[in-house]
VOVEXNU-306921 format. One record per residue (C-alpha): residue number from 1; residue in one letter; chain; z, x, y negated. Coordinates in steps of 0.2 Angstrom, whole numbers, plus 5000, padded with zeros to 4 digits. Layout:
<NUM; A; A; <Z; X; Y>>
...
This chain:
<1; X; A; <5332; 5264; 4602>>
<2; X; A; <5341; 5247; 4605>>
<3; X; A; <5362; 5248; 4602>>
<4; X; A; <5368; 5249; 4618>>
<5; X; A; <5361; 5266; 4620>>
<6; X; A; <5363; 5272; 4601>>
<7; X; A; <5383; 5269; 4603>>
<8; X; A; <5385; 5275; 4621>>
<9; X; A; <5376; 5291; 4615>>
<10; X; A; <5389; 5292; 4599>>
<11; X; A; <5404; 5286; 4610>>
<12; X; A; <5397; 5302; 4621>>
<13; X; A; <5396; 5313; 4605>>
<14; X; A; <5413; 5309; 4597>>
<15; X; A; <5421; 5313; 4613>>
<16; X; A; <5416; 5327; 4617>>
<17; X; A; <5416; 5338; 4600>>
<18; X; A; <5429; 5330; 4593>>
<19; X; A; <5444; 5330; 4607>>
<20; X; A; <5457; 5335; 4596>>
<21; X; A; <5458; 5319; 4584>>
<22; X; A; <5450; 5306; 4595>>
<23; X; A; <5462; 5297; 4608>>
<24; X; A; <5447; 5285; 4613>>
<25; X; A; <5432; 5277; 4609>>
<26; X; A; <5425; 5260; 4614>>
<27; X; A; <5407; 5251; 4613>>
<28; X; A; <5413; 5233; 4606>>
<29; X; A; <5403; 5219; 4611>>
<30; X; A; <5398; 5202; 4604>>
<31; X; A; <5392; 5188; 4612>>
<32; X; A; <5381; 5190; 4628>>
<33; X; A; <5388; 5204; 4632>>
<34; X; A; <5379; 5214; 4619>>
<35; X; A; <5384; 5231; 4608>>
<36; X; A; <5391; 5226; 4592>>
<37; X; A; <5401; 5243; 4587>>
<38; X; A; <5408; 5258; 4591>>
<39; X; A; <5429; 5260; 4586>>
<40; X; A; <5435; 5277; 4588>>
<41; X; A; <5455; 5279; 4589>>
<42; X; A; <5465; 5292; 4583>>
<43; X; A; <5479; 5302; 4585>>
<44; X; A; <5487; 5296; 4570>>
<45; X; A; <5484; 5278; 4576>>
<46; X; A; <5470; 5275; 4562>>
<47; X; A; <5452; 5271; 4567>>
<48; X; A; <5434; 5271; 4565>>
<49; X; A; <5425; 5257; 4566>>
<50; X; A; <5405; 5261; 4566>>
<51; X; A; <5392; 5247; 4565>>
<52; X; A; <5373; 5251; 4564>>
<53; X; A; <5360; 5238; 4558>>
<54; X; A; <5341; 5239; 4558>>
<55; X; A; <5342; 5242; 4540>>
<56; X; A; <5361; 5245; 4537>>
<57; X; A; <5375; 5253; 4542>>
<58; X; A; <5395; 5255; 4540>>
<59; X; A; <5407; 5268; 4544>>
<60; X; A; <5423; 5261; 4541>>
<61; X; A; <5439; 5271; 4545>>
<62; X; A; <5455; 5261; 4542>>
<63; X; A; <5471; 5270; 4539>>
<64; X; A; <5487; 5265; 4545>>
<65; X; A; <5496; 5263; 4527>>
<66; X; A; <5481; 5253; 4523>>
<67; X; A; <5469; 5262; 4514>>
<68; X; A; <5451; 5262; 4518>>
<69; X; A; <5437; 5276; 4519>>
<70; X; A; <5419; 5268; 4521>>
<71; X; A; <5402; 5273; 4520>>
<72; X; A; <5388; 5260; 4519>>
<73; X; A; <5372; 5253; 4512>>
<74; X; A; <5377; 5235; 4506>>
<75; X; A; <5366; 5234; 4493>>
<76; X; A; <5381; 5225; 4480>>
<77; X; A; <5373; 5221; 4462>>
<78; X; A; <5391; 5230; 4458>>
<79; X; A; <5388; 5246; 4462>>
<80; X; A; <5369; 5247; 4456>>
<81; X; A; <5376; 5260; 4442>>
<82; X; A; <5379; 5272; 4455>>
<83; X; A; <5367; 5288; 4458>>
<84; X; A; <5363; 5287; 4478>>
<85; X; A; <5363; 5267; 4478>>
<86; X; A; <5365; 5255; 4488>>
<87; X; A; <5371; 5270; 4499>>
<88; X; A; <5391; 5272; 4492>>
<89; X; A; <5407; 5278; 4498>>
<90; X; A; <5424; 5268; 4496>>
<91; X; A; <5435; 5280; 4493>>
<92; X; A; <5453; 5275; 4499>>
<93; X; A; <5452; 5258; 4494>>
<94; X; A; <5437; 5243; 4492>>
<95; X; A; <5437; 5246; 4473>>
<96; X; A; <5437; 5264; 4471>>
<97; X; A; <5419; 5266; 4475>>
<98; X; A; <5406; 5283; 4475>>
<99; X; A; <5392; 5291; 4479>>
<100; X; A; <5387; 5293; 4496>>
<101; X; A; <5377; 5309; 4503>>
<102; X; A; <5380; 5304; 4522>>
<103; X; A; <5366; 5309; 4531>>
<104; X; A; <5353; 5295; 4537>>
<105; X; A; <5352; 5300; 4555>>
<106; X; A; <5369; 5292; 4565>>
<107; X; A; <5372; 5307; 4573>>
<108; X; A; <5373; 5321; 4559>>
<109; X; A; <5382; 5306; 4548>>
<110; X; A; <5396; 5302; 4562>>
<111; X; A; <5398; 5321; 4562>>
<112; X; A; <5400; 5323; 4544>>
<113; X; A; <5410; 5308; 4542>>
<114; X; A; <5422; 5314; 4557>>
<115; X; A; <5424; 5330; 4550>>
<116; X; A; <5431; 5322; 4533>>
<117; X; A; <5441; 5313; 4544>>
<118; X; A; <5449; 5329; 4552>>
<119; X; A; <5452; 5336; 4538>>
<120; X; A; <5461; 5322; 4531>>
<121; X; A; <5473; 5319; 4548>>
């Protein structure tokens, strides 16, 4: 499935199950015109910003006092000592990092990661 389509369906999904903590969501695109991301806003004026590689992927949700949320798969020689590596979960800031047990598939992961979100709005 090439981007365009994979964030459009997302964009789609956040919508419309999660209305009541999402004010918007946009497909950002890079040069040529071409899907780069997906940034969800919030009604706390945080966001989410979703980028989906061949082999990797970020879920990075900014908060507005600063701290940072994000699930990824860097593979960083760092964080080798962790359990479900390279996959690890920065847990308010970039040094305070943990296991990861977001699903592989985009859809249930965008889910499970917006409903952490929710509860934490």
């Amino acid at each position: 499935m090439d981007a365009e389509i994979t964030y459009l369906k997302l964009k789609n999904l956040v919508l419309q199950e999660f209305p009541d903590i999402v004010v918007s969501a946009s497909v950002i695109r890079g040069p040529l015109n071409t899907a780069k991301s997906l940034r969800i806003f919030f009604v706390d004026d945080s966001f989410l910003e979703v980028w989906l590689g061949e082999q990797k992927y970020s879920y990075h949700w900014q908060r507005t006092d600063g701290r940072i949320f994000r699930h990824d798969n860097a593979p960083h020689k760092k964080h080798e000592r962790i359990k479900t590596f390279p996959k690890h979960f920065h847990e308010g800031s970039e040094g305070t990092v943990k296991e990861s047990n977001l699903d592989d598939k985009p859809e249930i992961a965008l889910r499970e990661f917006l409903n952490f979100i929710r509860s934490h709005i």
